[in-house]
N, C-alpha and C positions, 0 to 999 in steps of 0.2 A: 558640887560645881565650884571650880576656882572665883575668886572673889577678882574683879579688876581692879588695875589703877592706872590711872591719866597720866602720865609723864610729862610734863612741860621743860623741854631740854633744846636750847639753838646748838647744844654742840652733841654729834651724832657722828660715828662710822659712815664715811671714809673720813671723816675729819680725824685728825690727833691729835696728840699732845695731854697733858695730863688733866685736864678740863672736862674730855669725855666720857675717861675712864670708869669716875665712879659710879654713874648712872648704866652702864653698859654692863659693871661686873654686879650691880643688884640685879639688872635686867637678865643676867646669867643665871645668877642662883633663885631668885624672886618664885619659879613656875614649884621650886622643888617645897617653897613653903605654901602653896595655896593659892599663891598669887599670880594671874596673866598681866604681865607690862603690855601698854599701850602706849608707846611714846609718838611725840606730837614733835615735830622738829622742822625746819625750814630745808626747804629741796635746794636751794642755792646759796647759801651760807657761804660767807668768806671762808676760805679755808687757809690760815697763814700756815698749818702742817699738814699730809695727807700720811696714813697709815691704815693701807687696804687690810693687813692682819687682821684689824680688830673684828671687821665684819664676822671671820668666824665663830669669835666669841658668844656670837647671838644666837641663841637657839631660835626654833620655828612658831614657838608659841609666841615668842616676842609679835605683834604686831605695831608696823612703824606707818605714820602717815606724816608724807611730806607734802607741805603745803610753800609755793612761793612766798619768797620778802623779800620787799624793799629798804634796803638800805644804800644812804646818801652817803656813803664814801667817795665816789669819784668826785662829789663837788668840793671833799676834803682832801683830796688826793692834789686836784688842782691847784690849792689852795696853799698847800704845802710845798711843792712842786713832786711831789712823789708819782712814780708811777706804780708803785705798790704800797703795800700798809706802811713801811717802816721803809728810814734809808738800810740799801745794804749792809748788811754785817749789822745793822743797830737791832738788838734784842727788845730795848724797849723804850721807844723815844718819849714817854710822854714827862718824865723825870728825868732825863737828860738836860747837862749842864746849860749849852748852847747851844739857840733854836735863831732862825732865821723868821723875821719880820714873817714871812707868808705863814712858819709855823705856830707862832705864838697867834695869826688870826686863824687860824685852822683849828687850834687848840681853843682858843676860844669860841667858834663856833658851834663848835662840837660838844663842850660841856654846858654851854649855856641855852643850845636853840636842839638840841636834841636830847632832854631828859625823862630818862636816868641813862639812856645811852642812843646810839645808834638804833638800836635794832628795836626804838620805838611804835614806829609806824606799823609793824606788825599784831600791835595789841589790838586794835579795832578790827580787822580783818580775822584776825584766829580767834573771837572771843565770838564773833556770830560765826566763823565754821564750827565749830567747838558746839554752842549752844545745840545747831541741828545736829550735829552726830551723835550728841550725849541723848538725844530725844530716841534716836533709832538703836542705840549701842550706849549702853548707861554702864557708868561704873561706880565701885565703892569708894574710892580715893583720887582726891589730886596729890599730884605732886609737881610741885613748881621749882627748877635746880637755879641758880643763878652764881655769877652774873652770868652772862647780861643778865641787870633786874629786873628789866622789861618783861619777863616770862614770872617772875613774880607780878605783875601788872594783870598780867594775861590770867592766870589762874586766883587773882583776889575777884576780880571780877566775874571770871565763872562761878565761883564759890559762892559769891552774893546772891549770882541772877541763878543758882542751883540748888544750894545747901547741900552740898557735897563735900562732905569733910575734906580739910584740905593743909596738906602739908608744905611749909615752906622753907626749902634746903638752902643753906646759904654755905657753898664752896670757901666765900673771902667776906668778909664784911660788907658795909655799905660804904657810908658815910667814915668809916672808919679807918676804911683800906686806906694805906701807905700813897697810892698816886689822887684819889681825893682833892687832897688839897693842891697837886699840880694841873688842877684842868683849869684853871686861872678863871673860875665860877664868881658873880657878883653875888653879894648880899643874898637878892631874890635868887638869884638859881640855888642857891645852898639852902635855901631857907624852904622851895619847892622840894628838894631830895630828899631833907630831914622830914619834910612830909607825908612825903610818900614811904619811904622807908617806917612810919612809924605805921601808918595805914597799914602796911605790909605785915608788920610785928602784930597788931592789935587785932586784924583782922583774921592772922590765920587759924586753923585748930593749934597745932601746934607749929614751934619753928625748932628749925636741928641745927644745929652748929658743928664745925667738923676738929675745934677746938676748945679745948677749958675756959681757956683767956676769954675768947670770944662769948660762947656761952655765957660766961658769966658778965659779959659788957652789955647781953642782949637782956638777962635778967633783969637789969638796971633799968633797962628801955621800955620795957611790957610787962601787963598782967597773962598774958599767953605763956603755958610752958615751955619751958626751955629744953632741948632734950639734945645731949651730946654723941654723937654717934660718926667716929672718925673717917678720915678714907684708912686702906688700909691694901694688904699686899691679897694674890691669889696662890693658893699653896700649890695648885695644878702650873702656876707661871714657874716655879721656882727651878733650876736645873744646876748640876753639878756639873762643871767645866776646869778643864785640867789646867794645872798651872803653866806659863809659859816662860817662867825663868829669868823674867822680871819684878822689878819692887813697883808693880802698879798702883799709883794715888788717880781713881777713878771718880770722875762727876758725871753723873747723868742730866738728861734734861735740861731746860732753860738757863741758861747762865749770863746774866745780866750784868750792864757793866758798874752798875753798883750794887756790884757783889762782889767784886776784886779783892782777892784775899792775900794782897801787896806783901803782908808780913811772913804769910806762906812761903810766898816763891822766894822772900829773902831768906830766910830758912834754910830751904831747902837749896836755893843758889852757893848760900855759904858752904853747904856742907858737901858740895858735888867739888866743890872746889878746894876742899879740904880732904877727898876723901874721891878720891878718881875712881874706883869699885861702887862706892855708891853713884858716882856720875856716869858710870856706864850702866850701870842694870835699874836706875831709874826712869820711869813714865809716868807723865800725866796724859792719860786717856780720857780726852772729852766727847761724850756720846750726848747729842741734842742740838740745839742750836745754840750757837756763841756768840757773843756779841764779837766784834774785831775790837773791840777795845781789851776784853779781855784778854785774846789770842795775842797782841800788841804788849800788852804787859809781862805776857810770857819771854815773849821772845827779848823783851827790855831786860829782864833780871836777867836773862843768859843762859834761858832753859830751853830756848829754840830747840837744839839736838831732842828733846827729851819730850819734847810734843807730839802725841798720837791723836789728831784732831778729825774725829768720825765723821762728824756732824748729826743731823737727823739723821734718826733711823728708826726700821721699826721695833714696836716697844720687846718685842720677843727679843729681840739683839739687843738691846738696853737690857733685860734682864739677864742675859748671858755676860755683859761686859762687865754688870757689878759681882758675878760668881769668882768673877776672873780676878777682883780687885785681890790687894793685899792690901791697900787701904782707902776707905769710901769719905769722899771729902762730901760736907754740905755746908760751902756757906753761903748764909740770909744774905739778902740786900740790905745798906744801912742807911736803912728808916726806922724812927722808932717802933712804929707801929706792924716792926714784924714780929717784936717781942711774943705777938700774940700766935701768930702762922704757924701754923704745920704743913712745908711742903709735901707732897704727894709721896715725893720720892723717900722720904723720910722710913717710910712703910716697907717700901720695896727694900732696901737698906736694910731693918732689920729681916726681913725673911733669909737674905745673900749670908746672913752670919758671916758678916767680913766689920773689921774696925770702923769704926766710925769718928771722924773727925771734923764736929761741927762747929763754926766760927759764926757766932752771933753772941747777944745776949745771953748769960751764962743764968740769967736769971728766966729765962726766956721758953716758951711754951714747945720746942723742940730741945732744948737743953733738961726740961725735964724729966721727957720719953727717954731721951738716949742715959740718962742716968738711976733711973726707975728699972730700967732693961737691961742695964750694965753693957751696953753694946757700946763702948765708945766715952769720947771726952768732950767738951763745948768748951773752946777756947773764946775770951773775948776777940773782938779783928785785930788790937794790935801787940797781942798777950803771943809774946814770939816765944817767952820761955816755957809756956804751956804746949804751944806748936812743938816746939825744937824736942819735950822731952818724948812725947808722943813716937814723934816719928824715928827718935832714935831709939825708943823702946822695942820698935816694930821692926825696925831696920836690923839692930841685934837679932832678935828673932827670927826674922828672914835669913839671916847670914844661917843661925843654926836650924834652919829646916824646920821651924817650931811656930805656929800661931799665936797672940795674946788673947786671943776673941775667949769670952768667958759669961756669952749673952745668958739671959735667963730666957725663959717661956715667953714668944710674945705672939698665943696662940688668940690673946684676943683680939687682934689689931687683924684677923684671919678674915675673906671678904666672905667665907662662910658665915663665921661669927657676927660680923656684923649687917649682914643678911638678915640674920636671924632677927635681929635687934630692930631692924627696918621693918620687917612683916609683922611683929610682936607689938612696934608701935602705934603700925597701920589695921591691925585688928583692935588694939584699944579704942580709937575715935572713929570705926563703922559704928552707924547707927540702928 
């Protein structure tokens, strides 16, 4: 008989975006090592992206239970003057330069009177649905995904009132993460997160990390082990797509407007302007959501003509767009604290075996996958002579019909592989 395990996850299909991902593609492979998923998810979840695709990812063993939450967004909403999560076109306001008097009280209402997040209120209500269903329908494992951390809330405290071993998956850091320090938190409300975040660490069986960096900051934090186990690509996603006869510089996914990679587009502006052949058969194709600041700076440097702006979409087409690239841009947001990040899409990138040209920290936890892998270079943000040589190495290239890509194996970042690795860790701490 397959062994179960509890999923504690607020982001669940139809929702998207790269948040959902990874619990969805363990929840895929999970039945073939032994394991029935049960995931616990909220029936009315904000949904800032929808991507009905992913639903079929999920096989039938999967069992989901969707329970109502409460969350007080609209009184944040008001407060803001918003009438959705974020202003138009803004990718992510909470580190944005200039906030209006209602948002900086929004912003503060929100970090200081709902902690560790919003979606609070649901800890007391899923922890006694939770209790009665574990009595009629028991399983061998939690697992709690976050953020939200609120679901690590949820699952410390079933674990206590259960003894159900219990896993605590941290996507982003806590106390750590890069916007953190912009929720404009007093003293005590910092001093409550650093508490509960250490409850969180001290209490679980184990905690995963989905980076080195982090991993080894959590080390620091707890005597609980640390166990690192990345996101990573699905080799069943991967598709070969014909070229279309352009010099495509493609990003996927979220692009935030600090993440403007200003020295780029001056690059590459200089060189269309130097070089009318490359100013015609160049694009940058953006598949995800963009901030308009972004899109704004594009068309500032004088790359308007040269914009293929997709927007969302679903992740099936995001992984057909990065087939298509001839070259895969990812740059970090600059904060220090991304040194540590491995975006999502990082993974998906290495599967596409197309270039990779990442602008962040050269010293930095995505700078040194892509050089470990040899898929690619990590420019600092304003290291233009690093960009410039890149892209004319590529652009050569392109002229003669020829690739530079000279990746190595990176069959372990595979969500089989790392499947594996999840079931392997979840059969070590049954009891």
């Amino acid at each position: 008989m397959d062994k179960r395990v509890l999923i504690i996850s607020y982001y669940w299909p139809p929702t998207g975006g790269s948040g959902v991902q990874r619990w969805v593609k363990f929840s895929r492979y999970l039945p073939s090592e032994g394991w029935q998923p049960v995931v616990y998810t909220p029936s009315n979840p904000e949904m800032i992206t929808v991507d009905e695709s992913l639903a079929a990812e999920i096989p039938p063993e999967v069992e989901v239970i969707r329970r109502p939450i409460f969350e007080p967004y609209e009184i944040y909403r008001k407060l803001s003057g918003k009438k959705g999560g974020a202003q138009k076109g803004e990718v992510n306001p909470i580190n944005s330069g200039k906030k209006t008097l209602g948002q900086k009280l929004a912003l503060f209402v929100r970090g200081n009177f709902f902690i560790p997040d919003p979606r609070c209120f649901w800890i007391g209500p899923s922890v006694r649905y939770l209790k009665n269903y574990l009595k009629e329908h028991p399983v061998d494992v939690i697992v709690s995904t976050g953020p939200p951390h609120s679901m690590h809330l949820i699952a410390r405290k079933l674990a206590l009132a259960t003894g159900i071993p219990w896993i605590a998956d941290f996507r982003d850091p806590w106390t750590r993460m890069f916007y953190f320090k912009h929720l404009g938190l007093t003293s005590f409300s910092a001093r409550i997160h650093r508490i509960l975040e250490r409850k969180v660490l001290d209490d679980a069986s184990v905690v995963v990390a989905v980076s080195p960096l982090v991993r080894d900051e959590f080390v620091e934090m707890t005597k609980t082990p640390v166990e690192l186990i990345t996101n990573g690509y699905d080799g069943n996603d991967v598709v070969e797509v014909e070229a279309d006869g352009f010099f495509n510089i493609t990003h996927t996914g979220l692009f935030a407007a600090d993440g403007i990679p200003q020295a780029l587009w001056d690059v590459l502006a200089r060189k269309a302007a130097c070089d009318k052949t490359f100013a015609g058969k160049l694009r940058i194709r953006l598949v995800g959501k963009t901030d308009a600041a972004v899109l704004a700076s594009i068309e500032a440097a004088g790359l308007g003509a040269n914009l293929v702006n997709l927007g969302y979409q679903p992740h099936k087409i995001a992984v057909q767009e990065q087939a298509r690239a001839t070259m895969l841009m990812l740059p970090l947001r600059k904060e220090p604290e991304y040194r540590a990040v491995l975006p999502g899409k990082l993974f998906e990138y290495l599967a596409a075996r197309r270039p990779i040209l990442g602008i962040g920290q050269p010293d930095g936890a995505m700078a040194r996958i892509v050089a470990d892998t040899n898929t690619g270079k990590t420019a600092d943000w304003e290291d233009k002579a690093t960009m410039k040589a890149f892209v004319d190495s590529h652009w050569d290239a392109f002229l003669e019909g020829r690739t530079l890509y000279d990746g190595r194996d990176v069959s372990a970042y595979s969500r089989l592989e790392l499947t594996r690795r999840m079931a392997e860790l979840m059969n070590r701490i049954v009891k």
